[in-house]
C-alpha positions as CSV (number, residue, x, y, z in Angstrom):
1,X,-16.0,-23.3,87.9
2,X,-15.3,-25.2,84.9
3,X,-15.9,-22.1,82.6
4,X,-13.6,-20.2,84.6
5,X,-11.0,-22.9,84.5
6,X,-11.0,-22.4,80.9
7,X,-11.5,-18.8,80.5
8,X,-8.2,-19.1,82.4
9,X,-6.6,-21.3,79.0
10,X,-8.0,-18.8,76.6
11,X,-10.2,-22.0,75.1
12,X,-11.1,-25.1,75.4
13,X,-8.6,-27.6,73.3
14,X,-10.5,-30.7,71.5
15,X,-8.4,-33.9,72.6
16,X,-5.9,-35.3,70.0
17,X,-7.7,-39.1,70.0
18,X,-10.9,-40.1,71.2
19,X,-9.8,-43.5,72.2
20,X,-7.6,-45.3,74.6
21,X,-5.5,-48.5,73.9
22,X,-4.4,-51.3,76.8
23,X,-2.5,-53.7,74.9
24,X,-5.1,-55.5,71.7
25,X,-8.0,-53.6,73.7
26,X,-9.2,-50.5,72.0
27,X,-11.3,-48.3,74.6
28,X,-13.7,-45.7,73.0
29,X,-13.7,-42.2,75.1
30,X,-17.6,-41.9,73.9
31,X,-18.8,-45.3,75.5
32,X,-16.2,-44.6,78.8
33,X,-18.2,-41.3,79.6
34,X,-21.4,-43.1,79.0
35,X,-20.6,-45.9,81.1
36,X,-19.6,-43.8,83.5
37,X,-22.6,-41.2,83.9
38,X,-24.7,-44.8,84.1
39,X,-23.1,-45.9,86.8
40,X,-22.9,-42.4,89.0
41,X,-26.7,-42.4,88.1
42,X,-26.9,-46.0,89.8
43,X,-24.7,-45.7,92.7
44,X,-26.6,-42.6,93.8
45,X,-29.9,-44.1,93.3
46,X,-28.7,-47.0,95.3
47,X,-28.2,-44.1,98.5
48,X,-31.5,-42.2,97.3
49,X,-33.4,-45.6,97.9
50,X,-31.6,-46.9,100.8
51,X,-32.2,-43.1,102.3
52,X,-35.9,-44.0,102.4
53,X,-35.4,-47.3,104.1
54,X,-35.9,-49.8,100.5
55,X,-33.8,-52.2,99.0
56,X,-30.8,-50.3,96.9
57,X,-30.4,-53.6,95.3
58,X,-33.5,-52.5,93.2
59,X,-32.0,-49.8,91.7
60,X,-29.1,-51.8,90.3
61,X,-32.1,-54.3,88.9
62,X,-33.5,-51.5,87.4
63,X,-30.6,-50.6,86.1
64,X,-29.4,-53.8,84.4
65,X,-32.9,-53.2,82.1
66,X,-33.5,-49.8,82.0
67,X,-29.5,-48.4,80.8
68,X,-28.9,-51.1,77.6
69,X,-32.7,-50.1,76.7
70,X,-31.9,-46.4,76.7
71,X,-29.1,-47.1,74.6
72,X,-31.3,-48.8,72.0
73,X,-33.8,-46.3,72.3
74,X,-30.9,-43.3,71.9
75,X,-29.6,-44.9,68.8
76,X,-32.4,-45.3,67.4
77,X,-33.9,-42.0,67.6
78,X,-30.3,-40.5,66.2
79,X,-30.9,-42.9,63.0
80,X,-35.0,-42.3,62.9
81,X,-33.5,-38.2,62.9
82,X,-30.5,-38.2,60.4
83,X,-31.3,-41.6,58.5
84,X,-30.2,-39.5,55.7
85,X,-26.4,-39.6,57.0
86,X,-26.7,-43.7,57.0
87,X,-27.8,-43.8,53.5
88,X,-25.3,-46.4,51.7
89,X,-24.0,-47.3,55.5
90,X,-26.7,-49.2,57.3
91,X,-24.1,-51.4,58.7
92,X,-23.2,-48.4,61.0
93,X,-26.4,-48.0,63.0
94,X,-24.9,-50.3,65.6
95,X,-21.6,-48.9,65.8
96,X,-22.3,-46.7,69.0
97,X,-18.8,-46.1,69.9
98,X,-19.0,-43.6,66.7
99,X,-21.0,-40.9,68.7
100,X,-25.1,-40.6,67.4
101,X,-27.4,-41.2,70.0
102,X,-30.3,-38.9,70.3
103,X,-30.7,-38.5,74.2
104,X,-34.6,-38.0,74.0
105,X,-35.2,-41.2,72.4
106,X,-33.0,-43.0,75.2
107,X,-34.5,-41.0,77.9
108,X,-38.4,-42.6,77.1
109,X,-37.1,-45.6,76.3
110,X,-34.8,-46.1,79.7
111,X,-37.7,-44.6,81.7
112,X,-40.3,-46.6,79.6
113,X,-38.5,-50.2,80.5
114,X,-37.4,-48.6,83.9
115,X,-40.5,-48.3,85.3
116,X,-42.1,-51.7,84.1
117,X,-39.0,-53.7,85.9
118,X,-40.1,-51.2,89.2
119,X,-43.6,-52.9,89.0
120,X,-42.2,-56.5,88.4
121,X,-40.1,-55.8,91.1
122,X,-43.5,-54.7,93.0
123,X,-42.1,-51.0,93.9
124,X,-44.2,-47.9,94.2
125,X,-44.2,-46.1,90.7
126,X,-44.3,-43.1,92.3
127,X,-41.3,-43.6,94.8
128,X,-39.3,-45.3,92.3
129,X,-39.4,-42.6,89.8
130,X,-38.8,-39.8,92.3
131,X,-35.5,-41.5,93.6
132,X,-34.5,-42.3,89.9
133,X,-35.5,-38.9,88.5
134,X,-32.6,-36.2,90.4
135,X,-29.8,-39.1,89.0
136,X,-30.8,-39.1,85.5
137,X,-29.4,-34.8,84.7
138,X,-26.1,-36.0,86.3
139,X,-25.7,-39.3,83.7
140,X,-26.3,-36.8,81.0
141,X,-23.8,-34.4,82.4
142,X,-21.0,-37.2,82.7
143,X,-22.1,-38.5,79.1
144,X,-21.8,-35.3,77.3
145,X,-18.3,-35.2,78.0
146,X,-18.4,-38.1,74.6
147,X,-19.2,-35.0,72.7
148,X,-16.0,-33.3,73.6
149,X,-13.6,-36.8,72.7
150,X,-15.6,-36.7,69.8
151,X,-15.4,-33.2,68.5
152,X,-18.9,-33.3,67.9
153,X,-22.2,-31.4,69.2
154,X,-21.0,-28.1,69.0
155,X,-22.3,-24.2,68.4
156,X,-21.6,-21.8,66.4
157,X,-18.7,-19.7,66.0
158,X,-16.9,-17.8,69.3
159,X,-14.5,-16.1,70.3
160,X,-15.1,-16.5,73.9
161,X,-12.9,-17.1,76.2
162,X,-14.4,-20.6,76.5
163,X,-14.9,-21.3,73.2
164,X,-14.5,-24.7,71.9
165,X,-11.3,-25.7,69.8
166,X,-12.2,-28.0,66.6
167,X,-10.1,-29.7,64.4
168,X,-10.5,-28.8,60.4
169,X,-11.6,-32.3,59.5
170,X,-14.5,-31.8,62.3
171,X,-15.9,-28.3,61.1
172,X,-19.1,-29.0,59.5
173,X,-19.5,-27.1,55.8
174,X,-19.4,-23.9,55.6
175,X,-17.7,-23.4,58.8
176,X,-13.9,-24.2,57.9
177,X,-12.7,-20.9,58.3
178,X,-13.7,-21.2,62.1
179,X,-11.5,-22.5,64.5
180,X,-13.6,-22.2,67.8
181,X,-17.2,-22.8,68.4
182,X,-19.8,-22.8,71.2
183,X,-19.2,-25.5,73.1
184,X,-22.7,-26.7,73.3
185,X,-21.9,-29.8,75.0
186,X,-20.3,-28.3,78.2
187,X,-23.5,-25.9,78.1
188,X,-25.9,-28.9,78.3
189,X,-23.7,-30.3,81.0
190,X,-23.5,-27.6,83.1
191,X,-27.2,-27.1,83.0
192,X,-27.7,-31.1,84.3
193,X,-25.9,-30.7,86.8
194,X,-27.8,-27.3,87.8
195,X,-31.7,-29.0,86.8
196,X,-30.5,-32.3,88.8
197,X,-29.5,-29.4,92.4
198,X,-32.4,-27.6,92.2
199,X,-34.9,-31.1,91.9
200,X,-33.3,-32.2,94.8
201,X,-34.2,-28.7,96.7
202,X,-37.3,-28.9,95.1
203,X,-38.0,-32.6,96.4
204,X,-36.9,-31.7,100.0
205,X,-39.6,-28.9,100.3
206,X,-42.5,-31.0,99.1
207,X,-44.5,-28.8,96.8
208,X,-45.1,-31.7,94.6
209,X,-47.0,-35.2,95.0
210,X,-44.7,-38.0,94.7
211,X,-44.0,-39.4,91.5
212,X,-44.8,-35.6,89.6
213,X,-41.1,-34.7,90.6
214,X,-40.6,-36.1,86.4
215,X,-42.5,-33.2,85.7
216,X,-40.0,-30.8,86.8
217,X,-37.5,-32.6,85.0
218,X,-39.0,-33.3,81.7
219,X,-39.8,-29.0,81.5
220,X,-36.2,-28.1,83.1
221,X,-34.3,-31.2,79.8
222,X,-36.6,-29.1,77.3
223,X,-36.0,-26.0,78.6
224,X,-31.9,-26.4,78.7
225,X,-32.3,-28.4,75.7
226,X,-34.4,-25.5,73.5
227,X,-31.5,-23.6,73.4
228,X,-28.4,-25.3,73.8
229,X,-29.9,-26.5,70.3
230,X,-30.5,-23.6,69.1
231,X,-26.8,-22.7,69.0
232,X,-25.7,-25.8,66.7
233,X,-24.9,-25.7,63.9
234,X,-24.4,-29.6,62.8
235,X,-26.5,-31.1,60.2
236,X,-30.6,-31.8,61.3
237,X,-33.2,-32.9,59.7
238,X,-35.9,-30.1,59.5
239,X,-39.6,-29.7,60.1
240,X,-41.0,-26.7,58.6
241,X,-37.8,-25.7,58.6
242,X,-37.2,-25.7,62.7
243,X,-34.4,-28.7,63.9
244,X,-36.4,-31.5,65.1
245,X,-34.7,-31.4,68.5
246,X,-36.4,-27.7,69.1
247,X,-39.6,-29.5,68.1
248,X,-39.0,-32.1,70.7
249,X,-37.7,-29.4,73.4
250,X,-40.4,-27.5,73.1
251,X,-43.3,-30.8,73.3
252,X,-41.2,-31.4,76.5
253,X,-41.6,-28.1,78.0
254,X,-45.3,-28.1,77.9
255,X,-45.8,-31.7,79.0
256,X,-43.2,-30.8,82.0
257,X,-45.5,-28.0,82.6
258,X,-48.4,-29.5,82.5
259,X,-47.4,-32.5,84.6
260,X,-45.7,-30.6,87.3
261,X,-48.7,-27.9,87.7
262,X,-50.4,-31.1,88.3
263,X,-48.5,-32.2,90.5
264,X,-48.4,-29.5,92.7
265,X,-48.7,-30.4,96.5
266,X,-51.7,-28.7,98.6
267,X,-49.5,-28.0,102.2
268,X,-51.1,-26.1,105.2
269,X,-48.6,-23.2,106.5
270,X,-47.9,-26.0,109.5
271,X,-46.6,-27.8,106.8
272,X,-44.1,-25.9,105.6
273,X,-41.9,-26.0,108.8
274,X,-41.8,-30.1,108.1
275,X,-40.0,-30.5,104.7
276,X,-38.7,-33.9,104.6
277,X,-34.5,-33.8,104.0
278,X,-33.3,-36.7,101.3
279,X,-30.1,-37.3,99.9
């Protein structure tokens, strides 16, 4: 729908500021979408878990550990990746409201911290991950949408109907004749939202064990992510000449794989009239 919409326009415009002042307070479009992705992802765990009759304050808990971690770990992957770009400006790692945060280093680091708070809080591993898992897609969805107030995270040239306007002063080298590009953020966003449908469908017939549902979501981020990344055309580092983000889409593919074939579910045919509906 949202591709049509802006087939409709011709192309997508870039906003005109990525920031929004009320009064002395200066809000950053980048942290607003991230904010708000975290807290669609919590109030929907909050109705996963209360669906299967446990405590939705847990998911908030969770939460309060689990999102500032993934922040830390996002950052700090995006610096670990293109420390080369902070050279002479070390004092910018913190500034997050700047865009930079590599979503595979929050991802292991919010699941990481999310899953030792589930076993303080004395929750089953398995149960907590499979009601976390579907809501995590849809927080990346909402936070890619950063990218766009940003004008950052882009493809490569287009002229498709939803191509992605870029101001001059955002088009990386060698591009500054181009005035629209992929716009690789929407792609990965659109795919989320897909990946985070089809676990849920996938959840509700059962053909996996619980807690192997991260499986299917670690192969479906890699697989979106392989080539969404292969479109951009931003600066990388390199190993062996390959972005390091391929690297990393394609390790996730075959440990999704091999976690979800493991996973799988051994059902009788009586079974398969029984699927279990969740929200």
């Amino acid at each position: 729908m949202v591709a049509s919409m802006v087939g409709l326009l011709g192309a997508l415009p870039s906003p005109s500021t990525n920031s929004l002042s009320i009064g002395p307070l200066e809000l950053r479009a980048y942290g607003l979408m991230i904010a708000l992705g975290a807290l669609t992802a919590v109030a929907w765990s909050r109705r996963r878990q209360a669906a299967r009759g446990g405590d939705p304050e847990d998911m908030s808990t969770i939460a309060l550990w689990a999102v500032p971690a993934g922040l830390v770990g996002a950052r700090l992957y995006h610096v670990a990746t293109d420390w080369r770009s902070f050279q002479g400006r070390w004092e910018d790692v913190p500034a997050l409201w700047q865009g930079g945060l590599g979503i595979p280093g929050g991802l292991m680091a919010g699941v990481a911290v999310g899953v030792l708070v589930a076993r303080r809080l004395g929750l089953s591993m398995a149960g907590a991950m499979d009601v976390m898992v579907p809501t995590i897609p849809v927080a990346q969805a909402i936070g890619r949408w950063g990218n766009w107030f940003n004008q950052e995270v882009f493809g490569r040239p287009t002229d498709l109907p939803w191509a992605l306007e870029i101001d001059a002063a955002h088009r990386p080298l060698g591009y500054s004749g181009a005035a629209t590009f992929h716009p690789t953020f929407l792609y990965e966003g659109l795919w989320n939202v897909a990946l985070a449908v089809f676990l849920v469908r996938i959840e509700r017939r059962g053909v996996l064990r619980p807690g192997y549902l991260v499986g299917l979501w670690v192969f479906g981020y890699g697989l979106g992510r392989l080539w969404v990344e292969a479109l951009r055309v931003d600066q990388a580092s390199l190993i062996v000449g390959v972005r390091v983000n391929i690297w990393m889409a394609l390790a996730a593919i075959v440990v999704g794989a091999v976690v979800t074939w493991t996973g799988r579910a051994t059902r009788s045919p009586a079974d398969t009239g029984n699927d279990r509906i969740t929200t």
